[in-house]
SEGU-148590 format. One record per residue (C-alpha): x, y, z. Coordinates in steps of 0.05 Angstrom, whole numbers, plus 5000, padded with zeros to 4 digits. Each point is the difference from the previous one (the first is absolute). Example, Ala and Ser with C-alpha at 12.3 -4.5 7.8 and 13.67 -1.06 7.14 Angstrom:
BEGIN
524649105156;502750694987;
This chain:
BEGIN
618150085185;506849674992;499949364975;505749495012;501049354968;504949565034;504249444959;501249565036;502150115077;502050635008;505350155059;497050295057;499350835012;502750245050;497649835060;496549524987;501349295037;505749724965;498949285039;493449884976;502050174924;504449455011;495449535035;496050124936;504849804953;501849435038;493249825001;498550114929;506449544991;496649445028;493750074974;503850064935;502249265015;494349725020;494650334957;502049754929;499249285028;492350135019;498549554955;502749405020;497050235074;493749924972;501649384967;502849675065;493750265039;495149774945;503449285001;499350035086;492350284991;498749324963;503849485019;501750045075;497349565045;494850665029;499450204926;493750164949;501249234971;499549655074;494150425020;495649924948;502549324992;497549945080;494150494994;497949404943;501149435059;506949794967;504049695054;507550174987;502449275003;495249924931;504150564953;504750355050;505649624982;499350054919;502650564958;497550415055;503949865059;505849854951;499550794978;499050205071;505349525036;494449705052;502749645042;500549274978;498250204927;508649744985;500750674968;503250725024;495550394948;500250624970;498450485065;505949845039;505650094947;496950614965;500850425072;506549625023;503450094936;496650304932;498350695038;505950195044;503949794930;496150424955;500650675052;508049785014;500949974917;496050694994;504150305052;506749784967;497850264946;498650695016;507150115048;503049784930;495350494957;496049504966;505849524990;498249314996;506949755035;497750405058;493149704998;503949234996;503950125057;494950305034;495749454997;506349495025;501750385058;492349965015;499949234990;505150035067;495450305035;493849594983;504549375015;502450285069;492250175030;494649675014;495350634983;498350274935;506550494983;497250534959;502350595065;506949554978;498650094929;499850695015;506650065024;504249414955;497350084938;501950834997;506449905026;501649424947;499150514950;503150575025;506249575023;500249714927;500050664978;505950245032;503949344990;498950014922;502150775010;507649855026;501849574938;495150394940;503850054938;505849635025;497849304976;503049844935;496149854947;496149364983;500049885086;493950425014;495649495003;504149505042;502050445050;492450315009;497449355015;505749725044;499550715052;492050034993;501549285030;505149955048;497050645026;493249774998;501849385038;504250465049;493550325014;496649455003;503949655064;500450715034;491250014992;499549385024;504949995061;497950795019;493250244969;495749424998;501049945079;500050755013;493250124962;497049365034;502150385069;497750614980;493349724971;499349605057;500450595044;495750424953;494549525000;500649925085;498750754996;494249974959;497049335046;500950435060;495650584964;494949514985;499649615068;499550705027;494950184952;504550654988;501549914917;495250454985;505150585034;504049874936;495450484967;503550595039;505649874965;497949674925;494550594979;504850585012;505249604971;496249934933;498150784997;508449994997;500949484960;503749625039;495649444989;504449634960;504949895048;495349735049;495049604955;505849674951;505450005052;496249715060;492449864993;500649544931;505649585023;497149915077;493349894959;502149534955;503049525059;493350005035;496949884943;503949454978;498749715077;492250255006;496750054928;499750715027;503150665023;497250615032;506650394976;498050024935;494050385026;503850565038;501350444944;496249724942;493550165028;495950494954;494850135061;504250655024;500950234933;492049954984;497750325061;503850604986;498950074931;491949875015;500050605067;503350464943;494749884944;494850125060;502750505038;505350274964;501650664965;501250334932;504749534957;501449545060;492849814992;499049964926;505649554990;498949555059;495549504965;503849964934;506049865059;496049445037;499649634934;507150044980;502149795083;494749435019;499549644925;507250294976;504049835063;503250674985;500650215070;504050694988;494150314978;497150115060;506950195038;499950784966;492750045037;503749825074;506450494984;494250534987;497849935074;505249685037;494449905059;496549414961;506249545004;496249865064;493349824957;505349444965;502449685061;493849975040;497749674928;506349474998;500149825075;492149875002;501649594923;506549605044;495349955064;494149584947;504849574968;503649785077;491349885020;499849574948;505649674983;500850204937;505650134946;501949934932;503449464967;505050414958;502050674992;494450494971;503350384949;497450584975;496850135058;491849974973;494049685014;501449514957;506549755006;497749975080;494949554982;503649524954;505849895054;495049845055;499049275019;493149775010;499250065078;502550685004;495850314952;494550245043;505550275053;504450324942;494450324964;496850245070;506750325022;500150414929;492850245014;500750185082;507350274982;496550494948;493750095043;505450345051;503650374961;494150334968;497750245072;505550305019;501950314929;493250235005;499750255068;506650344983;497950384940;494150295022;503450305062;505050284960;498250734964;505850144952;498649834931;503149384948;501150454936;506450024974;503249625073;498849394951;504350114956;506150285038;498149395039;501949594939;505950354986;501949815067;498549335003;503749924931;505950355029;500449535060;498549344949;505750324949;496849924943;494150274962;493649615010;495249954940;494449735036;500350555050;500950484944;492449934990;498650295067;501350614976;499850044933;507250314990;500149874930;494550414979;499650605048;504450694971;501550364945;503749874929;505949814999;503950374952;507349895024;504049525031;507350105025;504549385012;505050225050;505949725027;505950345035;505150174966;494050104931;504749684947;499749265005;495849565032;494150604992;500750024930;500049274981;493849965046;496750604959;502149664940;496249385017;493550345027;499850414944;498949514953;495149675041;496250675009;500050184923;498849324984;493350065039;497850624956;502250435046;504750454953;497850645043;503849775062;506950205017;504049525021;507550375020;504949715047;503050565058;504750095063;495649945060;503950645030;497350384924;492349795017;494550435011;493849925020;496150064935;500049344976;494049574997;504049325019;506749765008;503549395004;507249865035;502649315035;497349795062;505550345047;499550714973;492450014999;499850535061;505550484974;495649974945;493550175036;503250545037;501450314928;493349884972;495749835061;493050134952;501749544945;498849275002;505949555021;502249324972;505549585028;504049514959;506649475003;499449794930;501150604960;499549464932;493649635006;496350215069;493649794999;498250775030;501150254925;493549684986;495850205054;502350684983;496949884933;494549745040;499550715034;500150384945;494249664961;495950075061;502450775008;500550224933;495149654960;501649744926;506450094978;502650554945;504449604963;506449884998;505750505002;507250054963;505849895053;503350665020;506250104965;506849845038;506950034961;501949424969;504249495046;505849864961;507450045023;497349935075;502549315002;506649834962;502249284989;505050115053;495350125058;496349314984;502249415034;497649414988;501549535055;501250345080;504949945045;495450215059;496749545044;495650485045;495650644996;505050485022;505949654955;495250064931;498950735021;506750185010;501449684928;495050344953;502550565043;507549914985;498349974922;496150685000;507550195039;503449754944;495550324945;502150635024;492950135017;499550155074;505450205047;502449345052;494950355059;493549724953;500949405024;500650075070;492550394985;498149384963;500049575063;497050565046;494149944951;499549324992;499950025092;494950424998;495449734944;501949384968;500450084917;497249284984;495450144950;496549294993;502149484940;506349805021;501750814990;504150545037;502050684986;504550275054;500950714993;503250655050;495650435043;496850654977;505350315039;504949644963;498950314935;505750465005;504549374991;497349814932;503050364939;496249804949;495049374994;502049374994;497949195005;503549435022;496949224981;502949385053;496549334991;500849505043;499549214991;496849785060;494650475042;502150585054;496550045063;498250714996;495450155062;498049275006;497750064920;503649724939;504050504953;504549744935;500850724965;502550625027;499350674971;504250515027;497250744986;503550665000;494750444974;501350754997;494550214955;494649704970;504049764945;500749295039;491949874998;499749674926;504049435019;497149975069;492749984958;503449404963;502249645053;493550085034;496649784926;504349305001;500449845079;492849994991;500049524939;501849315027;502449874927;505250534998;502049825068;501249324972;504350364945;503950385051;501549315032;502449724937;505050544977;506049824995;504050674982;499050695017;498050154932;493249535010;498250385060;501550804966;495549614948;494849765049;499450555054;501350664945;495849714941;493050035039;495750564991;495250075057;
């Protein structure tokens, strides 16, 4: 059975729904905001749990006959901002200013790849907000504090490398805070009263579901959505932030309760270990340990995509779990995240705990009937529909899943390997400084009996045990090798698939053999004279830097003007990043006609390229027309994967230094 490992969202096949790849991303983005900031969630609902006037303090103080009047009004009520206690507290602030900060810095940050500027104004244009509502901004978090950052970005962009020297710092500061401040007024005097409208609405919706006893119909639409992963969008995007309001109102929220709950999840997991099937059935309970305590809910989604039918068993599970929690008025305090037991329990106040707990057991109890009821009517058998099931579901997530891995068992089952091809288009660039980089890896292991080549995809055949290629040629390659097992990459330097590949082969092969001299390749130098190094760029974009490393193979005499005109059809069709601030444009297969003989060219830049929304600072042009290019190629790939030489390639201040750096490492 094929085997593919996605890294990390691969596009869609075709056919597939193109809108709800996107709705997945967009909800990934936003859970990407909110998620590192858990933390301080937890803080903010630990600090409510205690010192609210409802909270654990009051009621044992009042379970102890402790009138309010007697300590209510000490540290207390100063912590909790009681009413008359002369203090706002902690609880107040934290939701009205520390958390819509912290998610508007994160998402500033991220638009500006991990910039801090972007973070600062992020966080500035979120302060507008906050000043302009009277609800808790983080749904305006969401949308000031990315487009600080990715404004920021593409201000700083119009005036890089024209700011003369010993300004830098001056003139970062002043736009971070004139624009910042910009940003500021336009949150305050648009998005803080937009979002209050729009949560105000939102939350009238929600009322009119309760008062109509019809929330629990938001199953229909948040079980299926979770098989899909579109969970994100809902939970982060609307449920948290709606939530969090009521919360902040009520001690309380049912929201947090619509898609947290690990009832559905149990009863599924429990009707497969009873009634279940083959490997369905054997790895249920391992599953119900990892979902209920591990509020890793994806493990049970491969067991739904298996047999579509018992999405049914799921809803009927979260609408009678949503039906408890309306009878009994019941909620949690803050968001439960992961989704276990556990962190369920610890976000519950202390009147809902009977109703909370209650709607996890009657929302399993249902789910386990009809699961149940479901698989005992149905004849076909669960063998091997598991794991294409989890193939599927990891397709649709875009990403491998590790916990889901040990449904199946995917890194155990098969034969040896004994070869592994690295494939790439055109076979002479990006391929080989992958292979390069595996290789080691794979000898490194012990694994000296293992080939590790790099190929065309149009020149492979289907006789090799596993190969490896980017993300966006991994079904050309299938099609050329549909038995072998499949690996998808974007960082061809330091992917973190290279060492679940060594993973693979300890679990398939056994102990290694030792390690195994490199093959031999013809030696490297000549490939790049001192006159096809540049030190600093003129180019400002993708296409511009491609069209220069191109222009200097031109110039070399090494490929006809034609190459680069291939160069940019490659880099449309699969992008040539190679990770660690690394690119190595090269032509098309077709293209090798152009080249005459093989050749190099070296570009550095000063400041970052945006290449494909990741940041490049040396280009490597390639012309290769043999295999006489592949020693420096296994060079390059030897020091782009040493942050030390990097760091030397940085430094270099003539073209000699980088002949010196990028020729003078033996792989």
């Amino acid at each position: 059975m094929t085997s593919v490992v996605s890294d990390p969202m691969s596009p869609p096949e075709p056919g597939s729904t193109g809108a709800r790849m996107r709705v997945q991303r967009f909800g990934t983005f936003l859970s990407n905001m909110v998620l590192p900031n858990i933390g301080a969630f937890i803080a903010w609902g630990l600090i409510t749990a205690l010192f609210i006037p409802t909270g654990w303090i009051a009621s044992i103080g009042k379970a102890f006959g402790f009138s309010t009047d007697e300590y209510g009004y000490g540290f207390v009520g100063q912590l909790g901002g009681w009413e008359g206690s002369g203090s706002d507290g902690i609880v107040g602030p934290m939701i009205t200013f520390l958390l819509p900060l912290l998610i508007g810095y994160t998402g500033g940050r991220m638009m500006y790849q991990d910039n801090i500027r972007g973070g600062v104004v992020g966080a500035i244009a979120t302060m507008g907000a906050v000043a302009g509502s009277e609800v808790p901004m983080f749904l305006g978090a969401m949308v000031m504090g990315p487009l600080g950052g990715w404004s920021m970005k593409r201000i700083d962009a119009l005036w890089a490398h024209k700011i003369r020297p010993g300004f830098e710092m001056l003139v970062n500061n002043f736009s971070a805070g004139i624009w910042g401040g910009f940003l500021a007024i336009i949150g305050f005097l648009v998005a803080g009263p937009f979002v209050s409208e729009f949560s105000r609405l939102a939350s009238n919706v929600i009322d009119v579901l309760v008062e109509n006893n019809l929330l629990p119909l938001t199953s229909i639409f948040i079980e299926p959505a979770k098989i899909l992963f579109l969970n994100n969008a809902i939970n982060q995007g609307i449920l948290t932030p709606l939530g969090t309001s009521e919360a902040l109102d009520q001690g309380k929220s049912i929201l947090f309760l619509l898609e947290a709950n690990p009832g559905p999840g149990l009863g599924l997991l429990l009707a497969f270990a009873i009634f279940g099937k083959g490997i369905a059935k054997a790895s249920a309970p391992g599953a119900i340990l990892i979902q209920f305590v591990g509020g890793i809910h994806e493990i049970y989604f491969p067991y739904v995509l298996m047999k579509p039918i018992l999405v049914l068993s799921v809803i009927g599970g979260g609408m009678a779990g949503v039906a408890t929690n309306v009878v009994f008025d019941s909620g949690l305090r803050s968001v439960a995240s992961p989704g276990s037991i556990i962190a369920v329990a610890v976000a519950t106040p202390g009147g809902s705990f009977v109703g909370v707990m209650l709607s996890v057991l009657v929302s399993a109890g249902v789910t386990f009937l009809i699961a149940s009821f479901l698989l005992k009517i149905d004849r076909s058998e669960d063998d091997g529909d598991l794991t294409a099931a989890t193939a599927d579901m990891e397709a649709r997530k875009g990403k491998k899943s590790s916990i889901a891995g040990a449904l199946v068992g995917t890194t155990t089952g098969g034969g040896a390997i004994r070869s592994i091809v690295f494939a790439c288009d055109a076979g002479m660039g990006s391929s080989a400084m992958g292979a390069s980089v595996l290789r080691k890896k794979v000898h490194a292991a012990g694994f000296g009996d293992v080939t590790v080549v790099n190929k065309a995809i149009s020149n492979l055949r289907d006789d090799q045990d596993l190969v490896v290629t980017h993300q966006d040629l991994t079904a050309r390659a299938q099609r050329g090798a549909p038995s072998a097992v499949h690996v998808s990459v974007d960082n061809f330097m330091a992917s973190p698939r290279y060492d679940e590949i060594v993973e693979l082969l300890q679990a398939r092969n056994g102990a290694g053999s030792g390690a195994a001299a490199e093959p031999d390749v013809p030696a490297a130098s000549g490939m790049l004279p001192e006159e096809a190094v540049v030190m600093t760029g003129r180019a400002r974009t993708r296409d511009d830097a491609i069209t220069e490393a191109g222009e200097l193979l031109v110039a070399q005499g090494a490929v006809e003007q034609s190459y680069v005109a291939a160069m940019h059809e490659r880099e449309r069709s699969v992008s040539t990043h190679m990770g660690n601030l690394l690119a190595i444009p090269h032509g098309t297969n077709e293209a090798k006609g152009a080249i005459r003989r093989s050749a190099i060219s070296f570009v550095r830049y000063d400041e970052p390229l945006d290449w494909n929304g990741k940041e490049v600072r040396f280009v490597v042009g390639i012309a290769g027309a043999g295999d006489d290019h592949l020693g420096i190629l296994r060079s390059l790939a030897t020091v782009f994967a040493d942050k030390s030489r990097v760091a030397e390639l940085e430094r270099a201040t003539t073209p000699a230094e980088v002949r010196a750096v990028l020729e003078g490492v033996h792989a």
